[in-house]
DRENTI-204986 format. One record per atom (N, C-alpha, C, O): residue number from 1; residue in three letters; atom name; x, y negated, z. Coordinates in nm, 2 decimals. Layout:
BEGIN
R   nr  rest  atom      c1      c2      c3
R  NUM   ALA    CA       X       Y       Z
...
// end
This chain:
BEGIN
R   nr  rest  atom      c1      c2      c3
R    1   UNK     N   -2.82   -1.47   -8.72
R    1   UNK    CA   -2.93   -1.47   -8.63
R    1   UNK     C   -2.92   -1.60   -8.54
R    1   UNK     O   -2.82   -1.63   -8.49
R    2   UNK     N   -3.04   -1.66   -8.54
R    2   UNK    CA   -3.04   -1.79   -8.42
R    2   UNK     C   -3.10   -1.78   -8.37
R    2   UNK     O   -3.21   -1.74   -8.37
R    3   UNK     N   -2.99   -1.84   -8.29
R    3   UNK    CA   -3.03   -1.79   -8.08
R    3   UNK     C   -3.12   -1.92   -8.02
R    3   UNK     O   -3.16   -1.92   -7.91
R    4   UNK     N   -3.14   -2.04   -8.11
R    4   UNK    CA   -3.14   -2.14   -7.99
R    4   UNK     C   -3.05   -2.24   -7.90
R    4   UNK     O   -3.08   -2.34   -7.84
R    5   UNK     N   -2.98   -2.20   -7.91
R    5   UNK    CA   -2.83   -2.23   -7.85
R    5   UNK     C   -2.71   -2.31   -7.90
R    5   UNK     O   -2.61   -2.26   -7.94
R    6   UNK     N   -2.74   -2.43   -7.88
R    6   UNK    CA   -2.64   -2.46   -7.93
R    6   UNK     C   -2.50   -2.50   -7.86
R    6   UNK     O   -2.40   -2.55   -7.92
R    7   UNK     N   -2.51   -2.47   -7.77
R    7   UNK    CA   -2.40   -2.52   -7.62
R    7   UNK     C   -2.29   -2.44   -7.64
R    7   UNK     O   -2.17   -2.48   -7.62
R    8   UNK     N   -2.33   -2.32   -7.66
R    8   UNK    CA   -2.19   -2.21   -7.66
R    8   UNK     C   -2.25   -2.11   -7.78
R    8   UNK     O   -2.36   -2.10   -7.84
R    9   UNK     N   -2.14   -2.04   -7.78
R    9   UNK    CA   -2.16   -1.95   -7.94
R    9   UNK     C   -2.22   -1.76   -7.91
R    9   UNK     O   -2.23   -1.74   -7.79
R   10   UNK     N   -2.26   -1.66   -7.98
R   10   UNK    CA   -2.33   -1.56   -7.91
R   10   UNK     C   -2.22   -1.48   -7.87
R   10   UNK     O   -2.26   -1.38   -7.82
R   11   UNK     N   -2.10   -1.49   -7.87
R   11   UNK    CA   -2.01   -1.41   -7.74
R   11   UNK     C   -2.00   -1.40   -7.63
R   11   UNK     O   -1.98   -1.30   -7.56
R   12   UNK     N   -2.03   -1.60   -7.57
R   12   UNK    CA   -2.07   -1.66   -7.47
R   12   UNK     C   -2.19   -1.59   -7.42
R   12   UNK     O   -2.19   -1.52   -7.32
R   13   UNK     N   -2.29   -1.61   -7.48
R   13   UNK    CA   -2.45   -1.55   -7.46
R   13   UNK     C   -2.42   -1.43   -7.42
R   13   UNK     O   -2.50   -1.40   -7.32
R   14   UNK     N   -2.34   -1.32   -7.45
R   14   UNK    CA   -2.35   -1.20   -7.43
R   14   UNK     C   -2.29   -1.17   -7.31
R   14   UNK     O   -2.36   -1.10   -7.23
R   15   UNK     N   -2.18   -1.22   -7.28
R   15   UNK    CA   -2.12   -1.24   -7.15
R   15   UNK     C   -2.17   -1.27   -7.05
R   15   UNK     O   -2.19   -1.20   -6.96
R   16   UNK     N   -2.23   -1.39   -7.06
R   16   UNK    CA   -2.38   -1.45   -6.98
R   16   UNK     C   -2.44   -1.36   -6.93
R   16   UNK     O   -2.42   -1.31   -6.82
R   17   UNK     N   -2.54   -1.32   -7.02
R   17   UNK    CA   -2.63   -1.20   -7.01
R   17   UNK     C   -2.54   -1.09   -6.93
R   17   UNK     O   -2.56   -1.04   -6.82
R   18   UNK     N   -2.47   -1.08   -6.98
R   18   UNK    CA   -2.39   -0.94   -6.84
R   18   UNK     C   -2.40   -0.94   -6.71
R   18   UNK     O   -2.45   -0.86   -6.63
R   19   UNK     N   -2.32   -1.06   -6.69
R   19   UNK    CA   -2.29   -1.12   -6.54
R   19   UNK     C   -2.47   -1.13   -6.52
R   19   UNK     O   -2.51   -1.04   -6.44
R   20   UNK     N   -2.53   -1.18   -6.54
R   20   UNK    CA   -2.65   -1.14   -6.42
R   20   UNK     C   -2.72   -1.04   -6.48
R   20   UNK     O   -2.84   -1.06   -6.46
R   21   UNK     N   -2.70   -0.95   -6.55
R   21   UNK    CA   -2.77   -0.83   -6.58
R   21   UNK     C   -2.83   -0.73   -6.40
R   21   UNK     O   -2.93   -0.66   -6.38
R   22   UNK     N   -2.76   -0.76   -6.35
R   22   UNK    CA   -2.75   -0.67   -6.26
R   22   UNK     C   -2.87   -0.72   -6.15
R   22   UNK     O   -2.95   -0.65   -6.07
R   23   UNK     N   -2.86   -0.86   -6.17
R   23   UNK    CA   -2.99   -0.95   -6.06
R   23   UNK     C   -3.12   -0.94   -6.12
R   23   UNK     O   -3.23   -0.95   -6.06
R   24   UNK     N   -3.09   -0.92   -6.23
R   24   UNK    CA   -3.25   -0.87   -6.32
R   24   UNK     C   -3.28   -0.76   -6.30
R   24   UNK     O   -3.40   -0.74   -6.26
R   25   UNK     N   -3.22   -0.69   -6.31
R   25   UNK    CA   -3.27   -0.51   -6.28
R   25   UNK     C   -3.28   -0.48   -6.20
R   25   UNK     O   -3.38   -0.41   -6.18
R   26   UNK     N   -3.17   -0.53   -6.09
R   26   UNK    CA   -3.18   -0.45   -5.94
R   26   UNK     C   -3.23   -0.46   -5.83
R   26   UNK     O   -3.30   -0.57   -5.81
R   27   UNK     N   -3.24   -0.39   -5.75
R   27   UNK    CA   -3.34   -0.43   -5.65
R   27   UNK     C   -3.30   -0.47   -5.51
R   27   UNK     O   -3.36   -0.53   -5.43
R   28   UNK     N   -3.16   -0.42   -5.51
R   28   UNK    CA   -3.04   -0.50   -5.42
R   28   UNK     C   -2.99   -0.62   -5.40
R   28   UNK     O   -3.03   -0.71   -5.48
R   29   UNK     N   -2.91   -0.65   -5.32
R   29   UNK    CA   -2.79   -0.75   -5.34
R   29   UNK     C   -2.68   -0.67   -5.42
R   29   UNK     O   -2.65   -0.56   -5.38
R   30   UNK     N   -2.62   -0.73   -5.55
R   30   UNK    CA   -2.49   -0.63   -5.62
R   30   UNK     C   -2.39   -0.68   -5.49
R   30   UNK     O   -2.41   -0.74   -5.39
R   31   UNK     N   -2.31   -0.64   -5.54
R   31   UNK    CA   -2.15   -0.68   -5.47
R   31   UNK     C   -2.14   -0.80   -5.56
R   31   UNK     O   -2.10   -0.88   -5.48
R   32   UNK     N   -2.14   -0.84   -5.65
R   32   UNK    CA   -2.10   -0.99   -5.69
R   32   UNK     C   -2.15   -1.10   -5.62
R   32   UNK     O   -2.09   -1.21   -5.60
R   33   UNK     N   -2.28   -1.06   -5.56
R   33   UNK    CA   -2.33   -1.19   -5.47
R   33   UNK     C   -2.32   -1.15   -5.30
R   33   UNK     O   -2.39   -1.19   -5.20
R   34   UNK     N   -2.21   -1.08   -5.30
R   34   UNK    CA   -2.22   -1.02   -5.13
R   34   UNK     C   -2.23   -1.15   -5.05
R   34   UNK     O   -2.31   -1.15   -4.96
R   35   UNK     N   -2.13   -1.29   -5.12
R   35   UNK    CA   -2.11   -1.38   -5.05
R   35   UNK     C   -2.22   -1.45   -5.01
R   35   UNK     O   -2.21   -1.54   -4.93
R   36   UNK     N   -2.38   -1.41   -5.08
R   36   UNK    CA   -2.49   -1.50   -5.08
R   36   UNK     C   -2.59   -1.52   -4.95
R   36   UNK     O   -2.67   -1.61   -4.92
R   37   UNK     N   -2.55   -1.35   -4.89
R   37   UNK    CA   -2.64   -1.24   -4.79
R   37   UNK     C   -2.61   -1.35   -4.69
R   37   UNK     O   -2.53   -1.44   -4.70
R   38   UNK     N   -2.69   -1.34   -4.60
R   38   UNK    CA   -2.62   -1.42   -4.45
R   38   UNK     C   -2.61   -1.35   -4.34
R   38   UNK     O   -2.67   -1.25   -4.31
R   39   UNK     N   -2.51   -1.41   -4.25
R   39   UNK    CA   -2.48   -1.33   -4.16
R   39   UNK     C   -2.58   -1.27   -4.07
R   39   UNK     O   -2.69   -1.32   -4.05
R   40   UNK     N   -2.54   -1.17   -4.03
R   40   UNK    CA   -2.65   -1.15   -3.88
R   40   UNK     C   -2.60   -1.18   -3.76
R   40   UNK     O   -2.48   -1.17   -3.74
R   41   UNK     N   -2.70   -1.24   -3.64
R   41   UNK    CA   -2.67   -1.31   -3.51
R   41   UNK     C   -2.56   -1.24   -3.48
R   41   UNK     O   -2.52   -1.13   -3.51
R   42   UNK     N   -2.50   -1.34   -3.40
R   42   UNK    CA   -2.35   -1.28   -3.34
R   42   UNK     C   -2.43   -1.23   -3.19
R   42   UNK     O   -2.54   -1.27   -3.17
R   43   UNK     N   -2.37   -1.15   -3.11
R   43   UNK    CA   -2.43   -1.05   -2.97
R   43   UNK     C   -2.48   -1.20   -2.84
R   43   UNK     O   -2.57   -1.21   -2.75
R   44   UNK     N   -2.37   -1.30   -2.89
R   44   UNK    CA   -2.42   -1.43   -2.76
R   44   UNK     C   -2.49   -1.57   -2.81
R   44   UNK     O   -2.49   -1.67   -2.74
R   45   UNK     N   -2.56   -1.55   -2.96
R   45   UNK    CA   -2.63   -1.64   -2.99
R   45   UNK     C   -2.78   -1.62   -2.96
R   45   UNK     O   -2.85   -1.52   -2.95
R   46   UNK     N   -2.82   -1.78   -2.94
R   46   UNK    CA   -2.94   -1.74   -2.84
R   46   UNK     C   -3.09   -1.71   -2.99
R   46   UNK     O   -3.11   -1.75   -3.10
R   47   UNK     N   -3.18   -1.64   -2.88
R   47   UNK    CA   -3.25   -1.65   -3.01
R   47   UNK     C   -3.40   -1.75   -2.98
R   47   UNK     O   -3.46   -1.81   -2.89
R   48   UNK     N   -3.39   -1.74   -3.14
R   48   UNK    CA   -3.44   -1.85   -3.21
R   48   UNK     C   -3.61   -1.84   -3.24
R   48   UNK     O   -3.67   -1.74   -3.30
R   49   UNK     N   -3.68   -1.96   -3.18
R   49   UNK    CA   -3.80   -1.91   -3.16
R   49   UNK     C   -3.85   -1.96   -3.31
R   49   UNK     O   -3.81   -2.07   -3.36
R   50   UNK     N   -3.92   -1.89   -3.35
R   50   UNK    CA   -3.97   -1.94   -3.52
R   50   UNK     C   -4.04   -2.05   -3.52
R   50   UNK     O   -4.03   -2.14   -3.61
R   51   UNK     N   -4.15   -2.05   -3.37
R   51   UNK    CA   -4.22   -2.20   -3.39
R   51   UNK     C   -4.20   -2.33   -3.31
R   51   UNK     O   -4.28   -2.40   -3.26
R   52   UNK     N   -4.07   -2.34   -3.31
R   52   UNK    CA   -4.06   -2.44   -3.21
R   52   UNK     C   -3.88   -2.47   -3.33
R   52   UNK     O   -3.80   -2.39   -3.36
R   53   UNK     N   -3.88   -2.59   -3.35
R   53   UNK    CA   -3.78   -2.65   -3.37
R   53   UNK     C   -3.69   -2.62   -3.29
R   53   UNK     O   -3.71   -2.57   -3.18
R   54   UNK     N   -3.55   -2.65   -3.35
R   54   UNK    CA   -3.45   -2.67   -3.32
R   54   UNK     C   -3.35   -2.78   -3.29
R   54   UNK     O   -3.26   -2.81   -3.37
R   55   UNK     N   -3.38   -2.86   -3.17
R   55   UNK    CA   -3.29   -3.00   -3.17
R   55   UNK     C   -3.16   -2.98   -3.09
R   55   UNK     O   -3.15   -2.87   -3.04
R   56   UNK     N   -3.07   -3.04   -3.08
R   56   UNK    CA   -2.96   -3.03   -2.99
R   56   UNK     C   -2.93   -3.07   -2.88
R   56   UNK     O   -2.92   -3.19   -2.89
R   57   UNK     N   -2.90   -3.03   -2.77
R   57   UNK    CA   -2.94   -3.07   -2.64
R   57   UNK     C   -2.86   -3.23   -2.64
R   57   UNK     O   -2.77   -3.29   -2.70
R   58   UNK     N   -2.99   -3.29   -2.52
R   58   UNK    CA   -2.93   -3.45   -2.54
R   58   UNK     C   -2.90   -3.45   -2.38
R   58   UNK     O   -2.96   -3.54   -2.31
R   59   UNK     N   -2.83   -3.37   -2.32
R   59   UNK    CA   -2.83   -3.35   -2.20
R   59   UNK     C   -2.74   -3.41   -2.10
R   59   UNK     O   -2.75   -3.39   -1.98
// end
């Protein structure tokens, strides 16, 4: 069967296909990409107005 592929062979492909099986289907974050999520504000970070830039004080 030809895959197309010439880079790696179809065991590679299959493996491939595994690892992000889970981002195709799901409707979550999996646990493999926990690291991707971003944090939420810490309790003394100030908040952040959507329409107004952010510069750093030149004070």
């Amino acid at each position: 069967m030809e895959r197309g592929s010439d880079k790696h062979g179809a065991r590679q492909d299959d493996a491939m296909a595994e690892e992000v099986e889970g981002m195709l289907r799901g409707t979550g974050p999996t646990h493999a990409e926990e690291w991707k999520d971003p944090e939420p504000p810490a309790d003394d970070d100030p908040a952040a107005d959507p329409h107004r830039p952010q510069y750093p004080d030149h004070g």
